[in-house]
N, C-alpha and C positions, 0 to 999 in steps of 0.2 A: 359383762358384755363389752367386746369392742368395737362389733361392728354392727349396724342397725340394719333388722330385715324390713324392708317395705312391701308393703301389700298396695295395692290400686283398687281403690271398688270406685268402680263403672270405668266403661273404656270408651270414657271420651278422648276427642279430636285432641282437647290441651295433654293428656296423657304423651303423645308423644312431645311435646317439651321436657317434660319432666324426665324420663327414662333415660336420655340421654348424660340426664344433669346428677341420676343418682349413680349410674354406672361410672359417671366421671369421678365421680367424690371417692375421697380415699378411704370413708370408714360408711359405706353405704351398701346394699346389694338388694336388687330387685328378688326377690322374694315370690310374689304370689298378685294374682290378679282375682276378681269378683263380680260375674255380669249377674243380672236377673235371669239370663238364658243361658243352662250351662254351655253348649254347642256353642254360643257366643263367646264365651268365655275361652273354651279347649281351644277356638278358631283363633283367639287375640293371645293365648299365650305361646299357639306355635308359630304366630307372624314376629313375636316380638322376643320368641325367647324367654322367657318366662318359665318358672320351674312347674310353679302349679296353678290351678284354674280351680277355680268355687262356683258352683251358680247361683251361690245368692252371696249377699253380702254380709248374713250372719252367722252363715258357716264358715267365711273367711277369720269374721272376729274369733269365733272359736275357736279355732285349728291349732293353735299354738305357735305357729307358723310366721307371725309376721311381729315386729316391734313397734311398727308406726304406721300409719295408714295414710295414704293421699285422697283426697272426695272432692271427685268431682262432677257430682251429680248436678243436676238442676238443683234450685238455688233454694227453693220452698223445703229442698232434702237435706239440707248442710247442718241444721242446728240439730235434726232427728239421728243422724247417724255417726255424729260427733261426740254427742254424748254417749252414744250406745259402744262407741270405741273405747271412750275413758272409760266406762263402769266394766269395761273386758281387761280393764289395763293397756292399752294401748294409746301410743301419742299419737296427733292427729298434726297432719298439714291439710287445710281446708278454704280449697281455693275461695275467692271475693266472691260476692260480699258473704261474708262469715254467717250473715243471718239476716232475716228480714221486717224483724220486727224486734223489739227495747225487751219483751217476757222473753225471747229466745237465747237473745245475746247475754242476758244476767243467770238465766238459766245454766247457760255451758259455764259462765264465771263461777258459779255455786258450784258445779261436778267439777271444775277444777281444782278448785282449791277444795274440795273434799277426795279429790283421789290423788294430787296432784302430779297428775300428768300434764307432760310437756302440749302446749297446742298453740298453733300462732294460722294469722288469718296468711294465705299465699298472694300477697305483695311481692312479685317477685321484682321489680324494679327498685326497690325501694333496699335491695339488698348488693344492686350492684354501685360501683364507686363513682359511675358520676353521683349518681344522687348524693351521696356526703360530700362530691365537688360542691353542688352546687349548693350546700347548706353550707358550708364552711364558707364557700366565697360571700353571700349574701350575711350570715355573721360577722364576718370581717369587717365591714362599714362602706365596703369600697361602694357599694349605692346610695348611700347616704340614706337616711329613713326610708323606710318602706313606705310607699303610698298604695301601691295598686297590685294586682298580682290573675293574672289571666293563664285559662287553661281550654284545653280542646283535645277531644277525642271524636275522632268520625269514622265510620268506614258505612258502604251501600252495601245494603241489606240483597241477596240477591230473590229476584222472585219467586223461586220454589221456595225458596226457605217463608214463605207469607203464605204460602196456599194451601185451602182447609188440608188438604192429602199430604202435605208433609212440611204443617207447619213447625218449624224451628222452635226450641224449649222458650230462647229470649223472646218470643210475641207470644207467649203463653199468659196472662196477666197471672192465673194462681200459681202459676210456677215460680214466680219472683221476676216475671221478664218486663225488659225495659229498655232503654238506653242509658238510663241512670245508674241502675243496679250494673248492667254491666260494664259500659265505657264510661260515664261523667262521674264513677266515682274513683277513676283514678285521678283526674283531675283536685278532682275531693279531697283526696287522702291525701294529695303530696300538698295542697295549699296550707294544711293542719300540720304537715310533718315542716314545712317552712314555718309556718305561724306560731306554730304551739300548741296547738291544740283546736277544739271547734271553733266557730263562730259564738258572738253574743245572737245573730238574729238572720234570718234569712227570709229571701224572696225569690219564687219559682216560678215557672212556665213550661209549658211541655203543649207540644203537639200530638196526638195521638191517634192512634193507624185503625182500622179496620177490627183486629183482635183486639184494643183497648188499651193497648199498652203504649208507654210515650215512645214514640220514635226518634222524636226531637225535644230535649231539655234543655234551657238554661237558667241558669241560678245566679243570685248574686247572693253574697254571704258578707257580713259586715262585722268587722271584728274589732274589739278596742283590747289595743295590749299598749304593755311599759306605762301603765298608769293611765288609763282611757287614750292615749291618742288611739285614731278607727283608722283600720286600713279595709280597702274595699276588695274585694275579691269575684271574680265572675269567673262560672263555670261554662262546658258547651258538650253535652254526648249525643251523639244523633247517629243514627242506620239509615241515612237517605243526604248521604254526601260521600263523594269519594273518601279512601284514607287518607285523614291529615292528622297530625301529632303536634302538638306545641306549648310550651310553658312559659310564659315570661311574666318576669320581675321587675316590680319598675319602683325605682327610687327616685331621693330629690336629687342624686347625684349623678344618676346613667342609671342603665337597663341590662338587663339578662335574660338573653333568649336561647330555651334548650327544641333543637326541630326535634329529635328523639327522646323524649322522656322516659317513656314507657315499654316501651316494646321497641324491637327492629334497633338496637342499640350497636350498629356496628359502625363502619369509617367512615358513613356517610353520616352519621351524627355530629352535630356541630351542639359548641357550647359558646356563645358568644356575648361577649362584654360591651355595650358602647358607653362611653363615658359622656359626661355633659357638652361637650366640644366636639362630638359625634366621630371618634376616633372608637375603632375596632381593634378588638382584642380575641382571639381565640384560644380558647383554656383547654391545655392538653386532656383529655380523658384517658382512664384505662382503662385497660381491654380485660374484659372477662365474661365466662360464658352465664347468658343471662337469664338462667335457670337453676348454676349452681348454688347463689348465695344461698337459698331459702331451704335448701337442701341439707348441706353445711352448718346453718342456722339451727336447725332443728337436732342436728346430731350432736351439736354443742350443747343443746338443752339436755337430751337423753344423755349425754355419754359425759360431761363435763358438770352439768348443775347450772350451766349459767341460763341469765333469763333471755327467754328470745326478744328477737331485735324489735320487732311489734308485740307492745302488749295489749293484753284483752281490752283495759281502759281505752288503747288509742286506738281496737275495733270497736268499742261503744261507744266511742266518738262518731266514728264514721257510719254507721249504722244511722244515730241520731239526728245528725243533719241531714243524711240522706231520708228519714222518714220528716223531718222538716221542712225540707222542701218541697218530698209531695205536697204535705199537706195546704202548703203555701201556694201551691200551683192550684188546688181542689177550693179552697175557699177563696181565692185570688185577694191575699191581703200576706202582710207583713207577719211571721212566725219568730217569737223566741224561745231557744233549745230549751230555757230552765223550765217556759212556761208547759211544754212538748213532756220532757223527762219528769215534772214533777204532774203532769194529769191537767195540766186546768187546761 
């Protein structure tokens, strides 16, 4: 094999980020698409050019037709049709959050390493070069210890998307919908992907809407690394605030504020430095298109052997704290991960 065919089962909205990022790659080609409706399907693969159309998504597995699959279904579907791609032989890119619950996400780690096929959670920030800017600068010392580390994800939920007649997958509670699941765990993942890994303990709050789900989360996560010193960390995802973006790192030496973290990673992205004497520094970023790392990533797994840039441990990471923090919000007290991961 030198070039990897993709398939898409479901034609969601994030779909078009992606197509663009696999036609862009040089060892990639759109392949085949999957709705539950086939009419759906034949309709989305002649809007987007697409070779073939499946109506269901296990016809697609079957077909022979595809090497890797992209899912982006609703969120309570990820961990069911993930594995049904690796027991087909197929590697999977599966968009955030990977899984919903700690029996699902060990689940897909067992059909991994039993078939092993390539599959990584779709972090797609975490694949472009600021983000190892900003771990590289933050390792360097130039903050001097880390003390603190804030993050935020918001965007307004618009009101069709809330009303019974066409409510949105994300205010579905059994769907996996949330503001947490979807925006407060980017936040999430990149405090872990700076830190190391989870938290020692966590504490949450959430607001929540009409259909049950939180609209408004915030966490605080407490973490002891390099021998117990605790660094504090607070999270923020909410659907009832304008779009804001923001990451900052705050040491005993100066601070680091990224306004683009996540998404929307173009010139209007700042990465900036203030040092203790409150003198500013802007750290050049490079430019790349912010869909192809994870694309790329995966073709190195399939076609190369190496391991993807996220692995499953550091989606059971994120998983865990994020079911942590529910739980922390639901009984309104202090959660720790071992005490979560290990059942008491």
């Amino acid at each position: 094999m030198n070039a990897v065919r993709w398939g898409l089962l479901s034609t969601a909205r994030i779909n078009r980020r992606l197509i663009p990022a696999i036609r862009e790659s040089k060892r990639g080609k759109l392949a085949a698409v999957a709705s539950r409706d086939p009419q759906r399907a034949k309709d989305y693969a002649r809007e987007w050019d697409i070779p073939q159309a499946f109506g269901s998504y296990q016809d697609l597995l079957e077909s022979g037709e595809v090497d890797a699959v992209y899912i982006s279904l609703p969120n309570h579907l990820h961990t069911e049709w993930t594995i049904k791609a690796m027991r087909a032989g197929i590697h999977v890119l599966c968009e955030k959050p990977f899984a919903v619950s700690l029996k699902d996400v060990d689940e897909v780690i067992r059909v991994q390493q039993e078939t092993q096929t390539a599959v990584a959670e779709a972090f797609m920030y975490r694949h472009h070069p600021q983000t190892k800017l900003v771990r590289e600068f933050v390792n360097s010392g130039k903050l001097g210890a880390i003390t603190a580390v804030q993050g935020i994800f918001t965007f307004r939920m618009g009101e069709r998307a809330r009303s019974p007649e066409s409510l949105n997958v994300r205010m579905v509670p059994e769907f996996g919908g949330g503001s947490l699941w979807d925006v407060g765990i980017y936040p999430l993942s990149f405090t872990q992907y700076l830190l190391g890994g989870p938290p020692h303990s966590v504490s949450g709050s959430q607001v929540a809407g009409p259909s049950g789900v939180d609209e408004v989360f915030t966490g605080q996560m407490k973490y002891q690394i390099n021998g117990g010193k605790e660094v504090l960390a607070q999270i923020t995802g909410s659907f009832n605030a304008p779009y804001h973006t923001k990451m900052e790192i705050i040491g005993r030496d100066g601070h680091l504020e990224i306004t683009r973290p996540f998404n929307n990673i173009t010139r209007a992205a700042k990465v900036v430095f203030t040092d203790s004497k409150d003198h500013t520094r802007k750290l050049k970023v490079p430019r790349k298109s912010l869909y192809l790392g994870e694309v790329e990533d995966l073709h190195e797994a399939i076609l190369d052997g190496k391991k993807t840039l996220i692995s499953l441990q550091e989606t059971r990471d994120h998983v865990l704290t994020a079911l942590a923090l529910f739980q922390s919000a639901r009984a309104g007290e202090v959660v720790k991960l071992v005490d979560l991961d290990q059942g008491r």
